[in-house]
C-alpha positions as semicolon CSV with decimal commas, in nm:
position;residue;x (nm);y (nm);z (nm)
1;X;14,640;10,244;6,317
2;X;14,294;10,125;6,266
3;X;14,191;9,748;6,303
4;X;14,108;9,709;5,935
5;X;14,448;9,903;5,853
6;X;14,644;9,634;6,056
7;X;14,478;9,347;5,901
8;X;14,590;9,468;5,603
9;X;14,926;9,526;5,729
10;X;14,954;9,133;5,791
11;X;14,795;9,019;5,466
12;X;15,060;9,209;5,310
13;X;15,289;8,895;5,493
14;X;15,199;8,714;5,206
15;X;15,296;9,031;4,932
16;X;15,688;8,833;4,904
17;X;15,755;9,157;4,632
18;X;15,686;9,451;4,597
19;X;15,555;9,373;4,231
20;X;15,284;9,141;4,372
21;X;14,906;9,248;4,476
22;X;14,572;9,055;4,603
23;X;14,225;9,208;4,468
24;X;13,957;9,086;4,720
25;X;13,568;9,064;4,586
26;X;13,406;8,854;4,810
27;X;13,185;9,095;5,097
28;X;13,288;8,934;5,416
29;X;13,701;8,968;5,315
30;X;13,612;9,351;5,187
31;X;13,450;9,437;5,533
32;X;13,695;9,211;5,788
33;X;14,009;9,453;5,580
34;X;13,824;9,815;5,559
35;X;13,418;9,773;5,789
36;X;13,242;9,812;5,460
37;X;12,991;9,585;5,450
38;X;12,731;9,473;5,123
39;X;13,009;9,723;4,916
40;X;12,994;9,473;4,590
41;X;13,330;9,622;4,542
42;X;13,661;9,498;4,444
43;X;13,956;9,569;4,735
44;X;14,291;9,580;4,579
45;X;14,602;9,542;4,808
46;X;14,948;9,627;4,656
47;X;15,280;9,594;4,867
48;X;15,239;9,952;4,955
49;X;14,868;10,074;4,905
50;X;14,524;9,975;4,934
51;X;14,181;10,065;4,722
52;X;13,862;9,990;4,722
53;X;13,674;10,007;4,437
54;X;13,293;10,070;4,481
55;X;13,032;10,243;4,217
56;X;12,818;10,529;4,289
57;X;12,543;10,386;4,542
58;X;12,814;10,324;4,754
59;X;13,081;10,562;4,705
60;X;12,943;10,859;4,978
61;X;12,930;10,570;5,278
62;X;13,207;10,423;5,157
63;X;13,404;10,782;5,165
64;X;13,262;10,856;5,499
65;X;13,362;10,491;5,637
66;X;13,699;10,344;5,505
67;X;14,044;10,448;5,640
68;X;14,247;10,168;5,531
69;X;14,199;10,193;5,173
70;X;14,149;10,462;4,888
71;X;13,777;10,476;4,817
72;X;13,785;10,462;4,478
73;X;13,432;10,592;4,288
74;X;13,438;10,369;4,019
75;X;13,244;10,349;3,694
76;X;13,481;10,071;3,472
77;X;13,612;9,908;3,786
78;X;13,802;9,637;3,564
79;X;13,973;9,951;3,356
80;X;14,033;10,128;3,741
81;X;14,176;9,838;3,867
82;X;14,409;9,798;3,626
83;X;14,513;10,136;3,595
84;X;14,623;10,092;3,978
85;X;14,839;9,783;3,912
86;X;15,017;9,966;3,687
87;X;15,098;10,284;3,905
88;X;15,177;10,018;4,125
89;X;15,432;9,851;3,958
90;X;15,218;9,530;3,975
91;X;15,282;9,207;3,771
92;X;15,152;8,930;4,007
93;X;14,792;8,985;4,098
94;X;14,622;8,711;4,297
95;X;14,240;8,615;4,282
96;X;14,057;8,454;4,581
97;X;13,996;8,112;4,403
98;X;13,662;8,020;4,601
99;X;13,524;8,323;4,463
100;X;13,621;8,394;4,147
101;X;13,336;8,301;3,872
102;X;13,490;8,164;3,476
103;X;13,374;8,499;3,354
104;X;13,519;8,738;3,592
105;X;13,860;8,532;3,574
106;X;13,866;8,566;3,196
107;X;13,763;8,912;3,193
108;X;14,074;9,010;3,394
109;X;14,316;8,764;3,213
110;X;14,180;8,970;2,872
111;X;14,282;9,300;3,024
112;X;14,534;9,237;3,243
113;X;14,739;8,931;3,117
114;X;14,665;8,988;2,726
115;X;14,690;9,378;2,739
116;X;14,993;9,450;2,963
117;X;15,115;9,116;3,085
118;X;15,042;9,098;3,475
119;X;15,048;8,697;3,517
120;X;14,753;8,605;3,722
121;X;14,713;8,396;3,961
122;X;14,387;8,185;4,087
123;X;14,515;7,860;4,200
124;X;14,387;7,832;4,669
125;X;14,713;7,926;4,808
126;X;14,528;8,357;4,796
127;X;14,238;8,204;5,028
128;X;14,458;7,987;5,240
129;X;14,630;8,344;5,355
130;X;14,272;8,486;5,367
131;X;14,164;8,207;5,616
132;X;14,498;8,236;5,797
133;X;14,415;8,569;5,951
134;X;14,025;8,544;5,967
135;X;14,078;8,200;6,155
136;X;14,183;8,388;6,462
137;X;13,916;8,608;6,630
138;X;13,992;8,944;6,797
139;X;13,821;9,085;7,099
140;X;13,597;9,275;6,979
141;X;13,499;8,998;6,697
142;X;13,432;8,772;6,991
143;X;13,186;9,045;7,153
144;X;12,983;9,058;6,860
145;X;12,951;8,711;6,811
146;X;12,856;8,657;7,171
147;X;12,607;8,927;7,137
148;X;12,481;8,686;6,839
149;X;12,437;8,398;7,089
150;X;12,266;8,595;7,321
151;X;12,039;8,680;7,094
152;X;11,983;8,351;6,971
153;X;11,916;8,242;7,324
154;X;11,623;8,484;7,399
155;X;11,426;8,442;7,136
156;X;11,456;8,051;7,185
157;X;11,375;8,080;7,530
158;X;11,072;8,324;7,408
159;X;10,954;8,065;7,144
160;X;10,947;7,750;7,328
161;X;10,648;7,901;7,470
162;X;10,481;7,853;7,122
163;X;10,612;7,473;7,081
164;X;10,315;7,259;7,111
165;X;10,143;6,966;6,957
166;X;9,932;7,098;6,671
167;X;10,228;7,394;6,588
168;X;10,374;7,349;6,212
169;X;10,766;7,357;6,190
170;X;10,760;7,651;5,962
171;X;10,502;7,822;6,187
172;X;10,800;7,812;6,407
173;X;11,061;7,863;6,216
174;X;10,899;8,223;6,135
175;X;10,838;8,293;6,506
176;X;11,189;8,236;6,568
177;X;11,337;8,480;6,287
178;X;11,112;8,754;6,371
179;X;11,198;8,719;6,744
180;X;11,553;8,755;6,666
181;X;11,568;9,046;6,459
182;X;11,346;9,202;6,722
183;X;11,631;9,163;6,943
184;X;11,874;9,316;6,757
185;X;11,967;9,060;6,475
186;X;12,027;9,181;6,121
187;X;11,963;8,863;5,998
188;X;11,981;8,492;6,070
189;X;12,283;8,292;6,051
190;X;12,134;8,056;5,742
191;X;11,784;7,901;5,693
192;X;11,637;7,817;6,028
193;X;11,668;7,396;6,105
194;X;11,304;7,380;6,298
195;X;11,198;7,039;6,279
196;X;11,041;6,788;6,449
197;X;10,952;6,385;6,417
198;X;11,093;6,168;6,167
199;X;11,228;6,466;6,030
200;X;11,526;6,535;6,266
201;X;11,662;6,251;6,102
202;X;11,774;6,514;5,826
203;X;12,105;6,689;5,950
204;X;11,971;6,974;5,734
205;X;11,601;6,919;5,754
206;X;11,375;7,201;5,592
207;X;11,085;7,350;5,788
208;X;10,778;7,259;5,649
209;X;10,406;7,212;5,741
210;X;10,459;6,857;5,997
211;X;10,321;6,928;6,297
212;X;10,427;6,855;6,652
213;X;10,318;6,564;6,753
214;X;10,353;6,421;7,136
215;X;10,605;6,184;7,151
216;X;10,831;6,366;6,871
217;X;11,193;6,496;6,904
218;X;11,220;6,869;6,823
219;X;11,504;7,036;6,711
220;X;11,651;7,365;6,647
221;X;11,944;7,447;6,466
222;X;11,953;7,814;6,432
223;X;12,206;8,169;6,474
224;X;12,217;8,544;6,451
225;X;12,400;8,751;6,250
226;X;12,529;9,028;6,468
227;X;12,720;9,319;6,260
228;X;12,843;9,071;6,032
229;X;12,917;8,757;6,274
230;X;12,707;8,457;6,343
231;X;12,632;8,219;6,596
232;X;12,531;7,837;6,619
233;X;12,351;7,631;6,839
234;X;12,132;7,314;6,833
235;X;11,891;7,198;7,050
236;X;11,688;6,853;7,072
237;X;11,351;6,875;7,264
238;X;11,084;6,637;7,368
239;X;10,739;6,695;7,319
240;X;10,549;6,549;7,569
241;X;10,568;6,166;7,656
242;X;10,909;6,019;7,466
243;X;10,995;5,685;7,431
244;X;11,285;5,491;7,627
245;X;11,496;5,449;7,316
246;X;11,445;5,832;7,269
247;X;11,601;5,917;7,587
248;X;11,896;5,670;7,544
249;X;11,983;5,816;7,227
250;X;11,963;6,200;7,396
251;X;12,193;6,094;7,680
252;X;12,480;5,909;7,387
253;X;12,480;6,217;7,193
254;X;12,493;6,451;7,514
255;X;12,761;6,241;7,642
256;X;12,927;6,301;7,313
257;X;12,896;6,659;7,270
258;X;13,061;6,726;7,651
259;X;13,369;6,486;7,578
260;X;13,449;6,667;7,303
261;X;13,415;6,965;7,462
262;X;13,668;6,884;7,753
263;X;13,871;6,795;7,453
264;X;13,896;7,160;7,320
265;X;14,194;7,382;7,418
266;X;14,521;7,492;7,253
267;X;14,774;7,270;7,131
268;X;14,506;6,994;7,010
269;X;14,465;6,867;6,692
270;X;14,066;6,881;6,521
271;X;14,087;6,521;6,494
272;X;14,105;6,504;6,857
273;X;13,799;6,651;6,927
274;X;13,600;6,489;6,639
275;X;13,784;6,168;6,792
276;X;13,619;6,242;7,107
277;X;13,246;6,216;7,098
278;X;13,271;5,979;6,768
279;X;13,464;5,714;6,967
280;X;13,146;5,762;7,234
281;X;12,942;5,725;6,985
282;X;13,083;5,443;6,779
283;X;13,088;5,276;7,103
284;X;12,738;5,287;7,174
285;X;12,656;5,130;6,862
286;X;12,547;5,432;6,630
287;X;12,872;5,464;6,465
288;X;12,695;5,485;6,165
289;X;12,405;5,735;6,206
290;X;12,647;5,995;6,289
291;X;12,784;6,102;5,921
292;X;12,892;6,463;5,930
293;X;13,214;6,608;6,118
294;X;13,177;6,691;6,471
295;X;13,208;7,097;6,387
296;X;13,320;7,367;6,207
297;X;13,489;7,689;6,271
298;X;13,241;8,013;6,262
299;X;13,275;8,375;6,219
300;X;13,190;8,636;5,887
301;X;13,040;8,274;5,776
302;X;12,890;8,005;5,906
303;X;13,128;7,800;5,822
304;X;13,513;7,866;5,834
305;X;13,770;7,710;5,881
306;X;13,898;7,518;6,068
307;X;13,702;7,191;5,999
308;X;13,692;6,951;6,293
309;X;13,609;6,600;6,130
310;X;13,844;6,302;6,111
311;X;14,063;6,425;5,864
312;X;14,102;6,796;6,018
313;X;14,491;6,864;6,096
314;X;14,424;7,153;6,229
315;X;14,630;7,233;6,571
316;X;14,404;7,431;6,758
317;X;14,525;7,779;6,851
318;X;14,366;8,028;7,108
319;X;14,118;8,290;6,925
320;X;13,944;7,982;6,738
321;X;13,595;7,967;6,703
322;X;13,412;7,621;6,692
323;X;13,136;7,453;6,705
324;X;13,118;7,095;6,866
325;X;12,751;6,935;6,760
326;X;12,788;6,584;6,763
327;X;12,468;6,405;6,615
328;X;12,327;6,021;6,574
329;X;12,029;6,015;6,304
330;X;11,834;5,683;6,242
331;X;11,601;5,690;5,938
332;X;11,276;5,698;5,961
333;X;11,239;5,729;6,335
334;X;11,405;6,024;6,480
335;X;11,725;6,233;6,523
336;X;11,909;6,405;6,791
337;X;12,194;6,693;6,800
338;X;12,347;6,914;7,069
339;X;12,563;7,204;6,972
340;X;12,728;7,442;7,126
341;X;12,972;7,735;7,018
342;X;13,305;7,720;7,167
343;X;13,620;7,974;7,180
344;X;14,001;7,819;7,151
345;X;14,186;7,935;7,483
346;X;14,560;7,897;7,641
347;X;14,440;7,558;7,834
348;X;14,115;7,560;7,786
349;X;13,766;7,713;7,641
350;X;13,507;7,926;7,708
351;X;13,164;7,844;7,611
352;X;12,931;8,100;7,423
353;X;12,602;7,883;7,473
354;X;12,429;7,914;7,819
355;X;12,164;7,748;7,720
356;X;12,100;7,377;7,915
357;X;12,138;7,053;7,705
358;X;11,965;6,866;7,978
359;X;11,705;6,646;7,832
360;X;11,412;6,899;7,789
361;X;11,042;6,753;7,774
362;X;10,788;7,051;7,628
């Protein structure tokens, strides 16, 4: 049995009848159940089969690819899908509810509910099941995401050699995408974070034409996508001569980042680690230029669950991907955030990022 046909066999945990089915249109569920990727398909799962539903510029790959599903070559997918719920015996279909638009949702209630009474469903409990299984990473999804990081890693290490006063952020933030699909990146993990003075006070700066300066902060948040799985890392560097208050606020937030990560291992709750470096931080008196949660979990998408912020319940299970990037930003002055990607083990963790967070000065 394939992977994708055993992922399917445990989705099917949450099939409680043999009159129930789950139809799956969002790309990264279609490729983690049958490794077709960028289908724009439609994967139906019924308590004993499985079909995916492409059209014609992707029905030969898709025929050539997919084990764990009938490749259906589809032309009315809405009319095909239905005609399978009713060889199936189906009467219960479930919609993923985070990706279902008004119009598809109606469309289906028109033909399905209206014209031959299958009840659907749309209502989260579909995409808790989905984020169940995805939640926990397999050895081989674990490869490819370290691959990702390695990746990343390189073509930061190559770049820094182009970080200099004068240097635009976006001049960099190109640099750094082209060096990474030169290594072997498909893509990058979401728009490049490459920015440096007052703007690393924006968690989520944009990369625009500010140019280094000495005495700024520079920071990179950035990933690879590595056949279909991402990476995450930040780094804060100094350009040239920093300030005292610079260095203070470096050393918080590094302190921050490694208690929380001697906080990660099995059996602890996401609180816990958020709990961590916030209570270092808190204590240091930024408590309140450090907004956002203290990580999230990463695989198909940048961010998965499981959230690790102050209200994430969470128990933390081995196979669990996270990031811990703890952060203090002050308003028109500067910002600072260290992150690193981390995997869930019996006991412990194990690092992805090799990179050093020692204070850096360019």
């Amino acid at each position: 049995m394939s992977i994708y046909s055993e992922r399917i066999r445990k989705m099917r945990y949450y099939i409680f009848a043999p009159n129930e089915a789950m139809l799956f249109t969002k790309d990264e569920n279609i490729y983690y159940f049958t490794g077709m990727r960028h289908s724009e398909g439609s994967l139906l799962i019924t308590a004993e089969n499985a079909y995916l539903f492409v059209d014609f510029r992707y029905a030969e790959a898709a025929q050539k690819l997919v084990t764990s599903a009938k490749v259906v070559n589809s032309t009315e997918r809405d009319e095909d899908i239905c005609k399978a719920c009713i060889e199936n015996g189906v009467t219960l279909l479930s919609l993923e509810a985070r990706n279902t638009n008004v119009l598809q949702y109606n469309r289906l209630v028109n033909l399905l509910t209206k014209r031959i009474s299958i009840k659907i469903e749309c209502d989260g409990g579909f995409d808790m099941a989905i984020s169940n299984n995805r939640m926990i990473k397999t050895p081989d999804e674990i490869e490819k995401m370290q691959t990702a990081q390695n990746i990343t890693e390189k073509a930061l290490t190559e770049v820094l050699n182009d970080l200099k006063p004068g240097v635009t952020e976006r001049a960099i933030a190109v640099r750094l995408e082209y060096l990474m699909k030169l290594y072997g990146a498909e893509d990058v993990s979401f728009d490049l974070i490459t920015i440096t003075g007052e703007n690393t006070s924006l968690p989520h700066g944009v990369p625009g034409d500010r140019v280094v300066k000495d005495g700024d902060f520079f920071t990179f948040d950035i990933g690879a996508v590595y056949e279909g799985y991402h990476s995450d890392m930040t780094r804060t560097f100094g350009i040239g001569h920093i300030s005292e208050k610079q260095k203070e606020v470096y050393n918080i937030v590094l302190k921050a980042q490694m208690a929380a990560l001697e906080t990660i291992r099995d059996a602890v709750f996401a609180n816990q680690v958020d709990a961590a470096a916030r209570d270092i931080i808190k204590a240091a008196g930024y408590g309140e230029y450090f907004g956002h949660a203290t990580g999230h979990g990463v695989g198909l998408e940048i961010h998965e669950a499981p959230t690790v912020s102050p209200k994430g319940t969470r128990l933390l299970s081995p196979g669990m991907v996270i990031t811990d990037e703890p952060g203090i930003y002050i308003p028109g002055e500067f910002g600072v955030r260290i992150e690193d990607m981390v995997l869930v083990e019996h006991g412990g963790h194990r690092n992805f990022a090799s990179f050093t967070k020692d204070l850096t000065i360019i």
